[in-house]
ZAMARGU-4260 file (C-alpha; in steps of 0.2 Angstrom, whole numbers, plus 5000, padded with zeros to 4 digits):
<rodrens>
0) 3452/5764/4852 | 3443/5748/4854 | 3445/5743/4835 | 3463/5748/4835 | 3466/5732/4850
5) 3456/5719/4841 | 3467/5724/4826 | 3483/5722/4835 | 3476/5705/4845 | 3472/5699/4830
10) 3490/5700/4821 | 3498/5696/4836 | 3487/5679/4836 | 3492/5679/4816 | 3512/5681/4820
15) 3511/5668/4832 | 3500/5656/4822 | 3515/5657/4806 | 3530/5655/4819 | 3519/5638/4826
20) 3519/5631/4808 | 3535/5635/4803 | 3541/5628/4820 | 3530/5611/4818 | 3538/5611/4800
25) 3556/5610/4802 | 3553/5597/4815 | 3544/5586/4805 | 3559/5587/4793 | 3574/5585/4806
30) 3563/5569/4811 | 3572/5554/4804 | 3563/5542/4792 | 3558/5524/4793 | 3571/5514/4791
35) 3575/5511/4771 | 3589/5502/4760 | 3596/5506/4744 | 3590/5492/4728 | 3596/5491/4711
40) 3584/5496/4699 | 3585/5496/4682 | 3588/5512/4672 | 3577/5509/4655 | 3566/5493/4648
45) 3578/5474/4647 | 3571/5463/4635 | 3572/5443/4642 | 3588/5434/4636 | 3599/5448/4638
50) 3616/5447/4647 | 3617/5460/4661 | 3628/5474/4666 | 3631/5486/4681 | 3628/5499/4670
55) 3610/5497/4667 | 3606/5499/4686 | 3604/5513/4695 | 3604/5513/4717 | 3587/5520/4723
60) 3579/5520/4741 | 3568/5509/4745 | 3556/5506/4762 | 3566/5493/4772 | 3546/5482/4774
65) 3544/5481/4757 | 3560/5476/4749 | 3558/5462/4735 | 3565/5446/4738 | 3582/5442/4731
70) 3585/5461/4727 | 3601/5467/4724 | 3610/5480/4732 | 3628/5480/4722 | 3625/5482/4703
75) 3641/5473/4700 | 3634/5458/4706 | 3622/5457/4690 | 3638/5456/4680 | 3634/5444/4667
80) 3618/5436/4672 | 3605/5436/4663 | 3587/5438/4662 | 3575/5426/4658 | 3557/5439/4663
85) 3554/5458/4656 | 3562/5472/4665 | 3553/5489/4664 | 3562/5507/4667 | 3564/5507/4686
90) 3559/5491/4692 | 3569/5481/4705 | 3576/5467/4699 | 3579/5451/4711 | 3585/5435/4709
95) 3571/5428/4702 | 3571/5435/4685 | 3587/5429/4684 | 3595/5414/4675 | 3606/5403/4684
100) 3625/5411/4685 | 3634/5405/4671 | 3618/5403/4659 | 3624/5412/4641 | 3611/5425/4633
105) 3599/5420/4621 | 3586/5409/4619 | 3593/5395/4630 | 3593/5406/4646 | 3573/5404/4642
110) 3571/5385/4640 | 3567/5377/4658 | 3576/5362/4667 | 3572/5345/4658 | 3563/5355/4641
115) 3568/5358/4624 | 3566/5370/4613 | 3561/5367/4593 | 3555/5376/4578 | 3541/5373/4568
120) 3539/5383/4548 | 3523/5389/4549 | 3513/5405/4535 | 3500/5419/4542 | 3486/5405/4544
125) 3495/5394/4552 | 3503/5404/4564 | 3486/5410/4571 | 3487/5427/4557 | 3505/5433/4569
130) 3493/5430/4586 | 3504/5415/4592 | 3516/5425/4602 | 3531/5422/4612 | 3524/5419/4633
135) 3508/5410/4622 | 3501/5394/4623 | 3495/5384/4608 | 3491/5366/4604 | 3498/5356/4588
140) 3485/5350/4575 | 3492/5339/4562 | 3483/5333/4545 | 3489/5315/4537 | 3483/5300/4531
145) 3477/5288/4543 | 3485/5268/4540 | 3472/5255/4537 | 3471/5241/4552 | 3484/5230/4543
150) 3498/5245/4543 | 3494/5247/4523 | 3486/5259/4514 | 3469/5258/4506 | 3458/5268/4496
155) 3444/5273/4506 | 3436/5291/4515 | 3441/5286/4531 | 3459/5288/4528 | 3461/5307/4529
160) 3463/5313/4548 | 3467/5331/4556 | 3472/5327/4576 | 3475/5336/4590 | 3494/5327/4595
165) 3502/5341/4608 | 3493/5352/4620 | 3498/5367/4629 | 3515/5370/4622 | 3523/5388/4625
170) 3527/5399/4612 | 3546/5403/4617 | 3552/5414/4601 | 3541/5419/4583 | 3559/5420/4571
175) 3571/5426/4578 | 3563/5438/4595 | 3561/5431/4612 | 3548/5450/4615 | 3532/5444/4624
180) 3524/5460/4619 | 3506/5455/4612 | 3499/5471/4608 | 3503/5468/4589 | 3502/5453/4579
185) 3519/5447/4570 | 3518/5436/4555 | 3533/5423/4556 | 3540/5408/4544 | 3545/5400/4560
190) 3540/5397/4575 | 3550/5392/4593 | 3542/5380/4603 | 3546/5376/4623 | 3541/5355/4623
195) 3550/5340/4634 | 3560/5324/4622 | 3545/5317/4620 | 3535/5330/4612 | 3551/5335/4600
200) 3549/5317/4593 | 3530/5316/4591 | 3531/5334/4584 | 3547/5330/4573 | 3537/5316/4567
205) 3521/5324/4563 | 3528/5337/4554 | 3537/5324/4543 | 3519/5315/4539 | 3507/5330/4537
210) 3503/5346/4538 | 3505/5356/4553 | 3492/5371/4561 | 3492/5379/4579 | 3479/5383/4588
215) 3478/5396/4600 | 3471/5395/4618 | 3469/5403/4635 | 3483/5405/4645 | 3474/5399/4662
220) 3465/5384/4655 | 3472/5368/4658 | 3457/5356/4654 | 3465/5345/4638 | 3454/5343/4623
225) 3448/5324/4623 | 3445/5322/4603 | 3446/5307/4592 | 3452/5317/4578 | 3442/5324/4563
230) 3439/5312/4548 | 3429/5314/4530 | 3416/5303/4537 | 3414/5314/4552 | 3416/5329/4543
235) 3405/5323/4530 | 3392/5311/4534 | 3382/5304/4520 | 3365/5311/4523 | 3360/5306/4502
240) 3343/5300/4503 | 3342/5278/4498 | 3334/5276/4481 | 3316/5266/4483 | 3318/5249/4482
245) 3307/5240/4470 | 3291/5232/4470 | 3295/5213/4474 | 3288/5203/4460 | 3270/5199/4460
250) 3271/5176/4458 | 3255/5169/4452 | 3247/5155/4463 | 3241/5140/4451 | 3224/5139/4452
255) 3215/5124/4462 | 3209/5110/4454 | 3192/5104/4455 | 3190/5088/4456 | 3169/5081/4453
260) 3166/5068/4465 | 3149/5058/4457 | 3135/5055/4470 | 3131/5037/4476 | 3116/5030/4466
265) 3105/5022/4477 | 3103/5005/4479 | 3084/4997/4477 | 3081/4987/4492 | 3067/4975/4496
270) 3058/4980/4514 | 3046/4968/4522 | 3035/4975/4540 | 3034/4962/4554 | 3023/4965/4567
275) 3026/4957/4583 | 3009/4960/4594 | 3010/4980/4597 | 3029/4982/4592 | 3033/4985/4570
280) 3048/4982/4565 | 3054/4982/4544 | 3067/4972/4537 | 3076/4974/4521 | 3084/4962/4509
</rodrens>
């Protein structure tokens, strides 16, 4: 008897333990939800340069506190603009990643206010073997002939020179593809370079008087290289050993002359002694 009314407490408590969950449950889903809106984001991966359209967007939810500046919450706003930063699948896109309205597609959507973009040919080695990619930065080595003081050219070793002339320029395009993606290396014939009016006419000028090479270098470091260039005689120094130089010529001194002095012959002389009391004195003739 006693076991059949701890069974049926223990049910009882069991039934009215299920109805207070499913109870709490369907309150907590008729409560409403922090407050929200509704973003465009994008529907697969959007390479830079490419000219927008509503159709690559998609309207998703979004918490309300952390909605990206400059989102958009019409598609048909993004109408012709144009990218100038990677979209991945599902990422908000806002009004920074975006050209200014009216910018065309392509390459010059990438090229910031006051820059200029120019391409350099470049092979596997100088192209840093494919590594000089698009979002890269690399500085501009040229290899000439250095003039002599007086603007001429002279034979010598000192005339061959390999200098450092432009220093953190961006990699905007290798060929034809604006793709920043650097998990491969892509071996180019030509290369796009990001650089203001002045740097197009000192790189338009070195590449007319040498040989140009690019050198690759941290993203985050600004330091510049402070080099005087590399020439034969620094890259060579003469370190050949000076023959001996020879003996000096032995002179002979002339040999002293002697010269024989004869000896005074002495002179016979007549002496007398005078005695003057206790004092002698002697005279000679």
């Amino acid at each position: 008897m006693k076991n059949r009314r701890a069974i049926l407490v223990m049910a009882v408590a069991i039934l009215f333990g299920l109805a207070a969950v499913a109870f709490a449950s369907r309150w907590l889903l008729n409560q409403p939800g922090g407050p929200s809106g509704r973003i465009a984001v994008a529907l697969a991966d959007i390479s830079l340069g490419q000219r927008l359209t509503p159709e690559m967007f998609k309207l998703v939810e979004w918490p309300a506190d952390s909605v990206p500046k400059g989102a958009f919450a019409d598609p048909q706003k993004l109408a012709g603009r144009v990218l100038k930063a990677n979209l991945l699948m599902g990422e908000p896109v806002s009004e920074a990643k975006l050209a200014p309205s009216g910018t065309l597609g392509g390459l010059s959507a990438l090229i910031a206010e006051g820059k200029r973009a120019i391409t350099v040919r470049v092979n596997d080695v100088i192209g840093v073997a494919g590594f000089a990619l698009p979002g890269n930065y690399v500085d501009i080595i040229v290899s000439t002939q250095k003039d002599a003081p007086d603007g001429t050219r002279s034979s010598g070793r000192e005339q061959n020179i390999s200098k450092i002339v432009l220093e953190r320029i961006l990699v905007l395009a290798v060929a034809q593809e604006v793709s920043r993606d650097e998990t491969k290396p892509k071996v180019v014939n030509a290369v796009t370079l990001e650089v203001t009016p002045e740097q197009a006419e000192k790189l338009d000028l070195a590449r007319s008087v040498g040989t140009l090479s690019l050198a690759l270098r941290n993203q985050i470091d600004p330091q510049p290289a402070s080099t005087s260039g590399a020439t034969k005689v620094t890259l060579l120094p003469d370190t050949a050993v000076p023959p001996p130089k020879p003996p000096a010529p032995v002179v002979a001194r002339p040999k002293p002359v002697v010269v024989k002095v004869a000896a005074p012959v002495p002179v016979k002389r007549d002496c007398i002694t005078v005695l003057n009391g206790l004092r002698a004195t002697q005279e000679c003739l």
